[in-house]
N, C-alpha and C positions, 0 to 999 in steps of 0.2 A: 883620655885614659884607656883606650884602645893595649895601647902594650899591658896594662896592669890589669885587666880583663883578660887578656887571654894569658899572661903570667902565672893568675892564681886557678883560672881554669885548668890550664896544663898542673899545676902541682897539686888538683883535689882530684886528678885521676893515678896519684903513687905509681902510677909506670908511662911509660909511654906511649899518649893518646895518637891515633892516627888521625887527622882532622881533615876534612874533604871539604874541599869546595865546590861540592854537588849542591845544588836547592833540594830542600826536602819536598815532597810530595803535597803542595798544598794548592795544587791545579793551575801553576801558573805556563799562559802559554808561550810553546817551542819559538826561541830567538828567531825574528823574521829576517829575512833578505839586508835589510837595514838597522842600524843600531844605532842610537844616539847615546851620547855625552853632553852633559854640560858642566863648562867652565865658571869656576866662580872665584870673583874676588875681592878680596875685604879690605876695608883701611883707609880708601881712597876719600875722594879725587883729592890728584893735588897735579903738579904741570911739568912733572918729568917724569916717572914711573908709571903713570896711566897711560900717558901717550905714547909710552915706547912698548908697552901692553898692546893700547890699540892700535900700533905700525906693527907686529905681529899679527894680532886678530887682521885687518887690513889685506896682509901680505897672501894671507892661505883666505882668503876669504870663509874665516867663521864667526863665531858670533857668543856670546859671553853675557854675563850678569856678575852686574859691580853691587857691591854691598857696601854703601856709602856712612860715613862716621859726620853726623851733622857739623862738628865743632870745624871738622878739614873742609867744609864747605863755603869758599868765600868768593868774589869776583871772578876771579882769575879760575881757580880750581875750578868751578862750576861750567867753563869753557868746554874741559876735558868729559865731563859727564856729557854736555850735550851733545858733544861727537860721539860720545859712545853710542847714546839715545841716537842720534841721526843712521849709521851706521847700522843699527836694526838690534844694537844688544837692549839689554834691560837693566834698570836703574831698580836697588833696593832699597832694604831700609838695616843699618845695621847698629841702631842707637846713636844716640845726641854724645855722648863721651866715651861711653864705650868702658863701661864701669859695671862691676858687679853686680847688676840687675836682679839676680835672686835673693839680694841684701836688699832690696827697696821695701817699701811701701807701693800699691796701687796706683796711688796718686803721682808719685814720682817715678814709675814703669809707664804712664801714659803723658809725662812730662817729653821724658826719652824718646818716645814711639811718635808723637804728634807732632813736634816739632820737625823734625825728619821729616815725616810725611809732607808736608807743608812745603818746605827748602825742594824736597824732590818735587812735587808738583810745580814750585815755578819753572824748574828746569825744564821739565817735557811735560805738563800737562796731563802728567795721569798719574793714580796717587800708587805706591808701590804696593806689589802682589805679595811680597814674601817678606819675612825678618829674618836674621842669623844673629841667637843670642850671642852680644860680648862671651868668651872662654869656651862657649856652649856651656854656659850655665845659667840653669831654669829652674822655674818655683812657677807651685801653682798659680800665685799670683802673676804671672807671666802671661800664664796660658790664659788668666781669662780677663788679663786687661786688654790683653792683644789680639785682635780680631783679625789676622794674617796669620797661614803656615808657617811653622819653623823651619827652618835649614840647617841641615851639619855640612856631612858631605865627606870624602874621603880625603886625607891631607898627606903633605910630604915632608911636613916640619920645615916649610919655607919659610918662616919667621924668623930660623935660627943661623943667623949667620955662617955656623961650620958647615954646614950640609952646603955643597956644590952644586953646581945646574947642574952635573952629572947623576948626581945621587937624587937630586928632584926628578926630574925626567925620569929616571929606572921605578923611583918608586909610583910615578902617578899612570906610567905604562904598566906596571903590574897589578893595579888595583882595578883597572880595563873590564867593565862588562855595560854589556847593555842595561840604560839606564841607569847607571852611575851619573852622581854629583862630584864632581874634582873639588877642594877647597883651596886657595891660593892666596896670595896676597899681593896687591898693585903699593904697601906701603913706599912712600918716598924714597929712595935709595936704594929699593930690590931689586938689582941689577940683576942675580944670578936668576931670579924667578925667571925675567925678558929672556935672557938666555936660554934655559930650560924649555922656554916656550916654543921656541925655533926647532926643537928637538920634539917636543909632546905632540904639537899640532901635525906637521906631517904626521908623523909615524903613525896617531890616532886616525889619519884620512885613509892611510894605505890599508889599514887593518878594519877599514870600512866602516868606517863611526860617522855621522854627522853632528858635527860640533852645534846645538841649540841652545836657547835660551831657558831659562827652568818651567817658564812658560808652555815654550814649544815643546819642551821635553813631556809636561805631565799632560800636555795634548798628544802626542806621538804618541806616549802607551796606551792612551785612554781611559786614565787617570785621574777622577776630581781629588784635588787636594784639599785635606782635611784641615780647619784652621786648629785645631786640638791636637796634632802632631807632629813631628819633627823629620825630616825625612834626608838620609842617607843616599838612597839609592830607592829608583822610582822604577817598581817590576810591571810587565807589561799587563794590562787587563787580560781579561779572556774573555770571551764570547763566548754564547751558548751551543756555537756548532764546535768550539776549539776544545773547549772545558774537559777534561779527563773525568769520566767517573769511574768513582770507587768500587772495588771489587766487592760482589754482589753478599761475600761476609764482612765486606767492613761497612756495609750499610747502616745496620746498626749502634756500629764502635760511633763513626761518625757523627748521628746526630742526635747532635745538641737541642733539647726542645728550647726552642723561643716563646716562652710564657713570661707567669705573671713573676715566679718565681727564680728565672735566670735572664741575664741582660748578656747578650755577646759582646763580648768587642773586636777588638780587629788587629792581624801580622801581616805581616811581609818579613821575606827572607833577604840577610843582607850577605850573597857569598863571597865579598871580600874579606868582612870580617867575621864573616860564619857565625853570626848573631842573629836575631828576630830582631823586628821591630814591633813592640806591641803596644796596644791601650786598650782602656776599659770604660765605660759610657762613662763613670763619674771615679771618685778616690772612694776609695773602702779598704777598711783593715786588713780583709781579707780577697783574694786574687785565685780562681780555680787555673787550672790548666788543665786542656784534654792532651793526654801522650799515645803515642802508636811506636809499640816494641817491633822489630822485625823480628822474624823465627828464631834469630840467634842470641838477641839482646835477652837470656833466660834468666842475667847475672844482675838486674839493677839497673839504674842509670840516678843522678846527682846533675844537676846543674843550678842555676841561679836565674833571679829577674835583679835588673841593675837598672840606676839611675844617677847623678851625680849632683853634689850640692855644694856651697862653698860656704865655710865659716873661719871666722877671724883671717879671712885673705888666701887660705889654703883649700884647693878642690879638693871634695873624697869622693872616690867612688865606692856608692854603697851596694854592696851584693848580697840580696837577700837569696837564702839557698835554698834549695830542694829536693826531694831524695823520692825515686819510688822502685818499685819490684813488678810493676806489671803494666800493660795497658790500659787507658784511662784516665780517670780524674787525680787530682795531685789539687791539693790544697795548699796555699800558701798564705801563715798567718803572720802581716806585720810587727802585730804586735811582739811575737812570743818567737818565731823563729829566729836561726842564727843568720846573723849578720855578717859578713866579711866587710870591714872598710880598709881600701887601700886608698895611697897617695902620695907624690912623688916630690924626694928631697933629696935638693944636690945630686940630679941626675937619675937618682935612683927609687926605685920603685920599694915603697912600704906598707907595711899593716900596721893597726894598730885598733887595741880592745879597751882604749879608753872609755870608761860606761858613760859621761857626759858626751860624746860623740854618738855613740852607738843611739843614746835617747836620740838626742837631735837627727840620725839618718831615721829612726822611727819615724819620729815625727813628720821628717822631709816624704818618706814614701807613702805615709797615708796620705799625704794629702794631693797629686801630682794622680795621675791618668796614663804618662806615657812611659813605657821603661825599656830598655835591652833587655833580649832574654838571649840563655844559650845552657844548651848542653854540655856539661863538661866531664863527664865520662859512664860509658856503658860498659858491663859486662857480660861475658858470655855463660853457660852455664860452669863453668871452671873457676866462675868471678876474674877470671882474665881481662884487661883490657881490651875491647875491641871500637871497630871504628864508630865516633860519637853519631854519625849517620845514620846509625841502628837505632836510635832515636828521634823521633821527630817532633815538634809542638804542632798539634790539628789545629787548637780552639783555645782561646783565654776569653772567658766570662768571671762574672759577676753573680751570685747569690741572694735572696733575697734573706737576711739574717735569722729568718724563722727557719729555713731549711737548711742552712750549714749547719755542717756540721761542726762538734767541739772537738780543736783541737787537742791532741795528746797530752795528758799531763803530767808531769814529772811523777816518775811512782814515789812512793813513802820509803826512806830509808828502810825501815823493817819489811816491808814485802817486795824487795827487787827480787824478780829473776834472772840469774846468771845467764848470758847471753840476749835479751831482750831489753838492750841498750836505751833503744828509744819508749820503754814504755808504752808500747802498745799491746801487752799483752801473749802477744805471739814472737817467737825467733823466727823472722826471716832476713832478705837480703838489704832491706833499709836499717839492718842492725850492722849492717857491714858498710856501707855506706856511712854510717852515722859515726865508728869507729876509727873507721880513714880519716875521715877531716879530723879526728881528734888527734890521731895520730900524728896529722898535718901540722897541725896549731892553727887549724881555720876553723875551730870550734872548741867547747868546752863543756866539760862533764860536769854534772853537779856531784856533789859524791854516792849520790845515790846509783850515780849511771856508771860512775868510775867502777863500784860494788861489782853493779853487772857485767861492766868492762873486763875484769877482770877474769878470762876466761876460764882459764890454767889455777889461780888458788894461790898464786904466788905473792900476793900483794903489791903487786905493780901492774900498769895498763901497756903495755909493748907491743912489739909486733909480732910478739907469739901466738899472743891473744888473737890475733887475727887472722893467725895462719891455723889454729883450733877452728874459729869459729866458720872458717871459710872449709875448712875438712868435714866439721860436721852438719853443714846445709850440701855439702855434694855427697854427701851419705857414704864420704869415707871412713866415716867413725859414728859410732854407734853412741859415743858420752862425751860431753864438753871438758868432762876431767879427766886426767890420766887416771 
């Protein structure tokens, strides 16, 4: 769900966002002499498209991690796994059918998970390190039947037959940084994958990568891998002589107390997909984020935390959103905030404000630990678009529910103020923010908000309204009404 993540990011900044694939500022250290990649591939073993995999891996001498489907595991096929195993790659575990897992019960997600494990350990003797859920689709029951890391990883839509070994190659050379995960597939007949191969491996050698194992990988950065996350791309540790410290006034912005009353959790920055990777010790309704404005982000910034779920056989990605005006804390309430669910049919990427969906992605997000997060538009003091860079996420914690705070509540039709969109009392730049997405159709007024939507008096919510409200937060108008 990658395209439909960045699809409706780009349409909740109404102009166009400039997005960089700089890492934000969260101390990680400067690309060494060396880079690794690792290769991964799903679907296998079977005794033509694995082996013509490993006569490639072979050929440039590198090295890979098969994500094996219990059911493809028979005499014969089991042959190809263990030359991979000999060879020096890594055997995983990528379910017993390879079925909608976040649809299980407990009982039958360690059906999946143990069997596999089992089949792999006769193979080579050691039981596998990592999982890759079927579709990448997870449920907290996932995470805590499964006592292994998850895996995504960055993909070329090798699955799909139109895409050529040209257009695989260009795309898995573009998505290129240290410590990236490649995703692929050795399925039976993927000829153009093998091909593609021939093209990725060099060019990835020239450009001075060493092709490892996911093993070797989350040892090369210095890495423990978390078994409560899912991991994209694996950024290198720092050391405490590498580690950048913060400038001596953002000491404070910075920290976060670790007490009795907040629980940190943990990101990493993904800049292919110009995403975060984030979690929080356990699920809770509620999700903080620490943000850092640079000097010119004066306008706002809006982005989301996302995760995805499956029901009646269709993936949604659910994006829970959020809006702030300054440096600092941003609260994110599952329960009560707006939702975006998109998902894609016949090609093509959708929304949709079904309220028995939208329940169900509530439901899915409180209970679950690991989400994407991303910025999706900043602006300047002119509320101009500028680069989402000017935003960064420091810190995602956890609250102890004595100390949160209550989130906003819709005002009372009779006491709306004009221009104070969201109800909190005050007009400023989260009342612009909050007008956009309505404007967008990625949110919805109650009529109370529509009231104060209404900037101008005209009895309609437009984009007049927002070229008022944006006039008189830059103090070029002195009254919301003509």
């Amino acid at each position: 769900m990658y395209s439909v993540f960045r699809r409706i990011s780009a349409a909740a900044s109404a102009l166009t966002v400039l997005l960089s694939a700089a890492p934000p500022d969260i101390y990680l250290v400067k690309a060494a002499d060396t880079k690794y990649i690792a290769l991964t591939f799903d679907d296998g073993p079977n005794t033509s498209t694995t082996n013509q995999v490993l006569d490639v891996l072979e050929e440039y001498n590198a090295k890979a991690s098969f994500f094996l489907i219990g059911d493809n595991i028979n005499e014969e096929s089991a042959k190809a796994a263990k030359r991979a195993w000999e060879m020096g790659c890594e055997i995983d575990n990528h379910s017993k059918s390879h079925s909608y897992m976040s649809e299980m019960s407990s009982e039958e997600i360690k059906v999946e998970i143990e069997s596999v494990n089992e089949q792999i350990y006769d193979i080579t003797g050691t039981y596998p390190s990592f999982f890759r859920p079927p579709y990448i689709s997870v449920s907290a029951d996932m995470y805590d039947a499964i006592d292994v890391p998850f895996i995504c990883g960055a993909g070329c839509d090798d699955w799909d037959e139109k895409v050529t070994a040209e257009q695989r190659a260009e795309k898995v050379l573009s998505q290129a940084q240290d410590g990236q995960i490649i995703l692929l597939h050795d399925a039976q007949g993927n000829d153009q994958t093998v091909e593609a191969l021939k093209t990725i491996i060099p060019e990835l050698q020239k450009e001075g990568y060493t092709l490892v194992t996911l093993n070797e990988l989350f040892q090369a950065q210095g890495v423990t891998p978390d078994e409560d996350s899912m991991y994209s791309v694996v950024p290198r540790a720092v050391s405490g002589e590498e580690k950048s410290e913060p400038e001596e006034d953002e000491q404070e912005e910075n920290d976060i107390p670790d007490n009795d009353d907040i629980e940190n959790g943990k990101l990493s920055y993904d800049s292919v997909n110009m995403s975060y990777q984030i979690s929080v010790p356990k699920p809770s309704d509620q999700i903080f984020l620490d943000l850092k404005f640079s000097d010119e982000a004066k306008g706002g910034a809006s982005g989301c935390i996302a995760n995805g779920f499956t029901k009646d056989g269709v993936y949604y990605w659910a994006m829970l959103n959020w809006k702030a005006a300054k440096n600092g804390e941003v609260m994110l309430d599952i329960g009560k905030d707006t939702i975006t669910l998109a998902y894609s049919e016949d090609g093509e990427d959708r929304t949709t404000d079904d309220e028995e969906l939208i329940a169900e992605a509530r439901k899915y997000l409180k209970g679950i630990k690991n989400f994407q997060a991303q910025v999706w538009w900043v602006g300047d003091a002119s509320y101009n678009s500028i680069d989402t860079t000017n935003v960064k996420i420091r810190n995602v914690y956890l609250k102890n529910p004595d100390t949160a705070s209550e989130p906003e509540k819709d005002p009372e039709e009779k006491d709306f103020i004009t221009g104070d969109i969201n109800g909190s009392g005050i007009i400023d730049v989260t009342d612009i923010t909050e007008l956009s997405l309505a404007l967008l159709g990625d949110s919805e007024l109650s009529a109370a908000r529509q009231k104060a939507a209404d900037v101008d008096g005209d009895g309609a919510v437009t984009l007049a309204d927002l070229a008022r409200l944006r006039q008189y937060l830059s103090k070029k108008t002195d009254s919301l009404r003509y």
